[in-house]
DRENKE-230337 format. One line per field, with one value per residue (C-alpha): residue in three letters; x, y, z. Coordinates in steps of 0.1 Angstrom, whole numbers. Example, Ala and Ser with C-alpha at 12.3 -4.5 7.8 and 13.67 -1.06 7.14 Angstrom:
<atoms>
tidren [ala/ser]
xx [123/137]
yy [-45/-11]
zz [78/71]
</atoms>
This chain:
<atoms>
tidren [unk/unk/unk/unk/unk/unk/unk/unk/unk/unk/unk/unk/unk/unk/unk/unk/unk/unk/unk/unk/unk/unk/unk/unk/unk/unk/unk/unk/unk/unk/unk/unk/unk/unk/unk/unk/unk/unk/unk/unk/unk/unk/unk/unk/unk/unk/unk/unk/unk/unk/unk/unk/unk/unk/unk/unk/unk/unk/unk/unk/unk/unk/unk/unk/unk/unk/unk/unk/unk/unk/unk/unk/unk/unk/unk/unk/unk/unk/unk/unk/unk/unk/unk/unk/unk/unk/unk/unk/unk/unk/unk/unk/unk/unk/unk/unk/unk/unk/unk/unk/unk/unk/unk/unk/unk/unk/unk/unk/unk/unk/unk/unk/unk/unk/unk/unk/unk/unk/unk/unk/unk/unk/unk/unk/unk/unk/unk/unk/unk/unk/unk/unk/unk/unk/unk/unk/unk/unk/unk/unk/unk/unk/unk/unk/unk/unk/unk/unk/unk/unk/unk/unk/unk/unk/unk/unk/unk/unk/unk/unk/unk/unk/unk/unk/unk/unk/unk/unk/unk/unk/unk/unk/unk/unk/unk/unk/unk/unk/unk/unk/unk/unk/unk/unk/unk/unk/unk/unk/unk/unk/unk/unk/unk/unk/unk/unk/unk/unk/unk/unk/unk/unk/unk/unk/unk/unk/unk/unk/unk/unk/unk/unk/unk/unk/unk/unk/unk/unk/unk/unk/unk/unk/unk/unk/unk/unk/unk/unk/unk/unk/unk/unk/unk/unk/unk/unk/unk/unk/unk/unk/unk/unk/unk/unk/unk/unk/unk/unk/unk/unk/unk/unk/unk/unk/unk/unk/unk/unk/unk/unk/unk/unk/unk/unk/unk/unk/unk/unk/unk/unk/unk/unk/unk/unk/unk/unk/unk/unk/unk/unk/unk/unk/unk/unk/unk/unk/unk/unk/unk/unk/unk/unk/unk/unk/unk/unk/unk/unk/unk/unk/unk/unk/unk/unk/unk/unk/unk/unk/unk/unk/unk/unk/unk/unk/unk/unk/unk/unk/unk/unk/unk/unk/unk/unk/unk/unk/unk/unk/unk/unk/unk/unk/unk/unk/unk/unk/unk/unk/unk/unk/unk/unk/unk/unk/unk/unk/unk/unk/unk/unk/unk/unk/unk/unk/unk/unk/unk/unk/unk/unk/unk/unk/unk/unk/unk/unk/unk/unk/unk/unk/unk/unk/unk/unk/unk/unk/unk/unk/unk/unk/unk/unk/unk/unk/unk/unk/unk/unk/unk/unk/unk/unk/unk/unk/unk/unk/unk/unk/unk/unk/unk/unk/unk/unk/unk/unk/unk/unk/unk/unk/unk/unk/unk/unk/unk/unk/unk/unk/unk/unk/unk/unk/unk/unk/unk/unk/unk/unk/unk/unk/unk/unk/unk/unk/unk/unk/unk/unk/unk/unk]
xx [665/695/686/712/700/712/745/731/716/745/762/737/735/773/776/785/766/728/700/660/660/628/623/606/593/563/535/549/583/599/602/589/609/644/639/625/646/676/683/666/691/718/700/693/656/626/598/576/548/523/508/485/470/475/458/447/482/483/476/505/523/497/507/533/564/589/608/611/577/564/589/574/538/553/573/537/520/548/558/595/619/632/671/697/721/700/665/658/625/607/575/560/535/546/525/491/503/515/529/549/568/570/584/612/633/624/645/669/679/670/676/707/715/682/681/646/636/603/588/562/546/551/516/505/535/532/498/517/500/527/554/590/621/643/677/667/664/677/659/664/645/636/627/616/645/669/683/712/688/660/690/700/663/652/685/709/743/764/751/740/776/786/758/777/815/818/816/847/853/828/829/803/784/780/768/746/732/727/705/687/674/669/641/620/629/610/582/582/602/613/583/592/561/559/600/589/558/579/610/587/563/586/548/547/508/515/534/510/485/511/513/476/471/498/480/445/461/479/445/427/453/442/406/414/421/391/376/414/425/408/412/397/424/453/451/440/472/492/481/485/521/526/514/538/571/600/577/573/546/519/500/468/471/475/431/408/382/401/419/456/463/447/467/496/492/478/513/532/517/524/562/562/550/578/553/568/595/599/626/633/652/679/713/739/767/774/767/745/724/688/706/697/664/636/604/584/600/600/596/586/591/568/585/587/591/567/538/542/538/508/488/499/487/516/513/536/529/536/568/586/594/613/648/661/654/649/624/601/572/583/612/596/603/638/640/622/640/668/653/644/677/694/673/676/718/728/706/673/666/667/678/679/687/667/681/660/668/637/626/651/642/679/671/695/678/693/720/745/771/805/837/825/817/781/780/752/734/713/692/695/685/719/754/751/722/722/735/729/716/744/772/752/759/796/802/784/793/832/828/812/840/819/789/775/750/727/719/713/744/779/806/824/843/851/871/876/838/841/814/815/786/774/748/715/714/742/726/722/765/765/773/783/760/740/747/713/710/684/686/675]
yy [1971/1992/2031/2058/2075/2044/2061/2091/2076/2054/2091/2102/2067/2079/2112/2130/2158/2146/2157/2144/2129/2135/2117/2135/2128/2120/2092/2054/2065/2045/2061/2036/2008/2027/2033/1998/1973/1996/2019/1999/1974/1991/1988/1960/1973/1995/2011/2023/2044/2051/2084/2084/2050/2058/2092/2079/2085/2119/2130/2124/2148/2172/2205/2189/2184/2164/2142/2115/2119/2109/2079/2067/2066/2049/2023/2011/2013/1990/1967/1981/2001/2031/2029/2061/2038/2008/2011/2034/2057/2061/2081/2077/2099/2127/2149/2137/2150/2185/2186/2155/2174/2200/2177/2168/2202/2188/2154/2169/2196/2168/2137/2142/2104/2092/2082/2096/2094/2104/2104/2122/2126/2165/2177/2186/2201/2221/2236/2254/2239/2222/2244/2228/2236/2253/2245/2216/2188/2173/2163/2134/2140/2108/2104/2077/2051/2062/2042/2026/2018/2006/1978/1967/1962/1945/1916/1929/1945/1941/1964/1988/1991/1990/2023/2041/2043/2069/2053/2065/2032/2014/1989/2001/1971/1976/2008/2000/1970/1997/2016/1987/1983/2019/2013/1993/2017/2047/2023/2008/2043/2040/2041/2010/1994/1990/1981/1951/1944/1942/1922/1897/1893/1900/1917/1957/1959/1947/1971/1995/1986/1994/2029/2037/2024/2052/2079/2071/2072/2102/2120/2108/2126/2157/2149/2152/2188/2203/2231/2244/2234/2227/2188/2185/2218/2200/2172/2191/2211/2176/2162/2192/2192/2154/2162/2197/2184/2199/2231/2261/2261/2288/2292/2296/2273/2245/2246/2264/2261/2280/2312/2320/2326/2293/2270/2288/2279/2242/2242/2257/2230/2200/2217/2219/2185/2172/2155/2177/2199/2235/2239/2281/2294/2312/2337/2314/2338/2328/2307/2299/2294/2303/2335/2346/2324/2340/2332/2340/2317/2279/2239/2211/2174/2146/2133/2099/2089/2058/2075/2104/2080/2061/2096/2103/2068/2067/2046/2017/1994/2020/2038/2003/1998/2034/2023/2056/2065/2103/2100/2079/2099/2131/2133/2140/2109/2117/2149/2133/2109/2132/2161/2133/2115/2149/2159/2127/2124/2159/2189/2199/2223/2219/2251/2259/2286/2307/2334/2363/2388/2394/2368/2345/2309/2297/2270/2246/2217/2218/2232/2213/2222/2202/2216/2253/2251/2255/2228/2233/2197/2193/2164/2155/2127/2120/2128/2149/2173/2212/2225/2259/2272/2249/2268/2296/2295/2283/2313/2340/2324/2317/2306/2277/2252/2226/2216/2179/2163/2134/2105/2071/2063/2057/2081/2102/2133/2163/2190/2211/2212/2219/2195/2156/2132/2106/2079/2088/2063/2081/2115/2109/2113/2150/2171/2166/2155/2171/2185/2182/2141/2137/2100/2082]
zz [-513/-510/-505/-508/-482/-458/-458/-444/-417/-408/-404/-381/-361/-348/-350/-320/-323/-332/-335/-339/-376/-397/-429/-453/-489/-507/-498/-505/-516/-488/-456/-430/-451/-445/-410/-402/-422/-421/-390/-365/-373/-359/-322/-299/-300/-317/-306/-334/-326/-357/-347/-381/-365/-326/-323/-285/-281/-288/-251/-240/-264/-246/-228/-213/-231/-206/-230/-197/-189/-228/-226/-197/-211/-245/-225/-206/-243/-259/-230/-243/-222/-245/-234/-252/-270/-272/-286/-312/-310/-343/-346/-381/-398/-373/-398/-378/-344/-341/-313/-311/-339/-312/-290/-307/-295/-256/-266/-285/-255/-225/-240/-259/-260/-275/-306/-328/-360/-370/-405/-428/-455/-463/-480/-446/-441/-470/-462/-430/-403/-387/-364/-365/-337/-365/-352/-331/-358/-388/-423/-445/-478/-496/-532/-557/-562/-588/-618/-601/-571/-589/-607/-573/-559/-586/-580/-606/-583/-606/-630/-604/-594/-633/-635/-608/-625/-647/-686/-696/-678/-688/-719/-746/-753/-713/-718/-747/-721/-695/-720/-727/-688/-686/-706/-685/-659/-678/-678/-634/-626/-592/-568/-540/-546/-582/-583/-560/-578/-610/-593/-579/-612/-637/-653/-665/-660/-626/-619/-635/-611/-585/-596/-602/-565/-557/-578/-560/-526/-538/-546/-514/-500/-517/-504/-468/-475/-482/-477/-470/-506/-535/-541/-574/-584/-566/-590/-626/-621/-609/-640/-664/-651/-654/-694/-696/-686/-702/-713/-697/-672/-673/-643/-663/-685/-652/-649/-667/-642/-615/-613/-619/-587/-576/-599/-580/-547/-558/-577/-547/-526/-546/-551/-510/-509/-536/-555/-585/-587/-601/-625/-630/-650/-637/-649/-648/-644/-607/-578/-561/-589/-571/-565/-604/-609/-624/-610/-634/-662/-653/-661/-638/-636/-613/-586/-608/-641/-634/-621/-648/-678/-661/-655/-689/-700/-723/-751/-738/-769/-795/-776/-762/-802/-799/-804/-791/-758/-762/-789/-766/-756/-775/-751/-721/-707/-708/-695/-666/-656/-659/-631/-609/-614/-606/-576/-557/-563/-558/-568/-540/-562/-605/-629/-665/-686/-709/-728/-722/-756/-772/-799/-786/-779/-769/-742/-722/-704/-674/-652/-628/-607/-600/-582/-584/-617/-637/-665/-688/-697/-728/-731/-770/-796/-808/-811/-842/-849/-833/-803/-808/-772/-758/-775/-769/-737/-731/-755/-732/-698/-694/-661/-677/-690/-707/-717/-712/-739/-724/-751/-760/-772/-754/-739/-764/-752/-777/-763/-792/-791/-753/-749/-736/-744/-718/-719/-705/-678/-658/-650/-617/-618/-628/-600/-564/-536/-521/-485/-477/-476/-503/-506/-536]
</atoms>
């Protein structure tokens, strides 16, 4: 299955300056796959040390830190000789050993020429127990497949590439056809697993039973945790998001049984973990757009549309006979797919905006950022119908040129309205990528 994120990692593979590579994301979202089927085919060999599996291996990541000396002890483990150039060095679920995550500085300053990847799952990152070299290493952060993705792994290139020009190029019946798979998409989202389960079946509850075996190894995760965290408050306030997406989240409101301040840090934790993302609102009168967030005013979205309508248990019977898109699920759906599609193509971290006058309730979905400028994006039902809040705001903000309205229907571009209309499926084309290397 073709990955974004493969392109970053070709980048890194020759770059001249290079550091240790981590892989972050969620559980199961692909990380092991990328580094095994696609970078380590770039090198005559791998050595793949599972530090989750191998904790007898541990000792040698001991107080002793010599880069040559912990090559050594993992060429007699493997049988392999770890050559710079040659063999590439991948230490998965870094996460369980501390201080091979340490280590990584020692190779980057001694063994320049090495090539090391390492990947983790990031809830134990989250909880702060794990020191990183700032400086010394580079991050790949890895989410769910996107739309585009999700077309290619499941055999169909053609429209994957077709999904990826902008559809004022794109035929409309081709469009309308694009729409059409995005549907089964809201329903097998973009988790690796269930996309394969689905590809290979052809069967939606098999790829439901895909996703609940994510969800459950998702909340033995949580599990591991205690006494440090509350598990059974981790995943009331993962589920109570998963039900709120596109409101505005009350910290209270997240699990009656536990305080305010509780739901907080179980939402901080799952934010840190990217298992869902915080969407504030911010003041979109300049950029960078965090620099005007308000903290105290915000959305959130799952890490993936699949997973969210299976802890929902969304009625798949009853919405598969919505003919429009955004009406499926209340919306929600939508505006799902469109934070993930966002935050995977080109935006770590999401926005909206909110007007704050008292007894105003003037909302815009989401904001995105292209060439230097903010572009408001509203996530609506159809072409007609109001757009208040979105000429709202390209009247208050000049430095906003446009506004762009996401719907099931086909490209349409009004300029005396200021405002250009694009089919759902291509959200993931908004704004520029991101610097970072999210990946899809």
């Amino acid at each position: 299955m073709y990955r974004m994120a493969q392109e970053q990692i070709e980048r890194w593979i020759t770059a001249l300056r290079r550091k240790p590579l981590i892989v972050r994301g969620a559980r199961q979202v692909g990380k092991t796959w990328l580094v095994e089927h696609m970078a380590a085919a770039r090198f005559e060999s791998m050595v793949k040390v599972d530090l989750e599996k191998r904790r007898d291996l541990h000792i040698h990541f001991g107080d002793n830190l010599d880069p040559k000396r912990i090559i050594q002890h993992l060429e007699v483990d493997s049988g392999q000789r770890i050559e710079p150039g040659r063999t590439l060095l991948f230490l998965d679920e870094i996460q369980a050993c501390p201080r091979a995550i340490m280590a990584l500085r020692y190779f980057y300053e001694q063994l320049p020429d090495l090539h090391v990847i390492a990947a983790g799952s990031l809830l134990e990152f989250a909880l702060g127990d794990i020191s990183v070299p700032v400086g010394r290493v580079q991050y790949l952060h890895l989410y769910p497949m996107t739309f585009r993705e999700y077309l290619g792994g499941i055999g169909n290139k053609v429209a994957a590439e077709t999904a990826a020009r902008h559809p004022s190029e794109v035929d409309e019946a081709i469009q309308r056809q694009l729409l059409k798979e995005l549907r089964t998409y809201f329903f097998v989202g973009g988790m690796p697993e269930s996309v394969q389960v689905y590809r290979d079946t052809q069967s939606l509850v098999e790829s439901f039973r895909a996703q609940a075996e994510i969800i459950a190894s998702y909340r033995d995760d949580f599990a591991k945790y205690t006494p440090r965290v509350d598990s059974g408050c981790l995943d009331r306030v993962l589920l109570n998001v998963t039900r709120q997406v596109g409101e505005q989240i009350k910290y209270t409101r997240l699990d009656d049984s536990h305080t305010g301040p509780t739901n907080r840090r179980a939402f901080d934790l799952l934010c840190k973990a990217r298992v869902i993302h915080k969407i504030a609102a911010c003041n979109p009168s300049g950029l960078p757009l965090g620099a005007g967030a308000n903290d105290k005013r915000f959305k959130a979205a799952l890490l993936d549309i699949g997973l969210m309508q299976n802890l929902c248990q969304v009625p798949v019977d009853l919405e598969w006979r919505e003919d429009d898109l955004l009406a499926m699920y209340r919306g929600k759906l939508a505006e799902q797919f469109v934070a993930q599609e966002m935050v995977a193509s080109h935006a770590s971290e999401l926005f909206y905006w909110a007007r704050e006058a008292r007894g105003s309730n003037a909302e815009v979905d989401y904001l995105a950022v292209r060439q230097g400028r903010i572009l408001p994006v509203e996530v609506k039902s159809g072409a007609g119908g109001s757009l208040r809040s979105l000429h709202l705001m390209l009247d208050t903000y000049p430095n906003c040129p446009e506004g762009i309205v996401l719907y099931s229907g086909t490209y349409a571009h009004r300029p005396e309205q200021r405002l250009t209309f694009l089919p759902l499926y291509f959200a993931g084309g908004l704004g520029e990528p991101s610097p970072e290397g999210s990946g899809g």
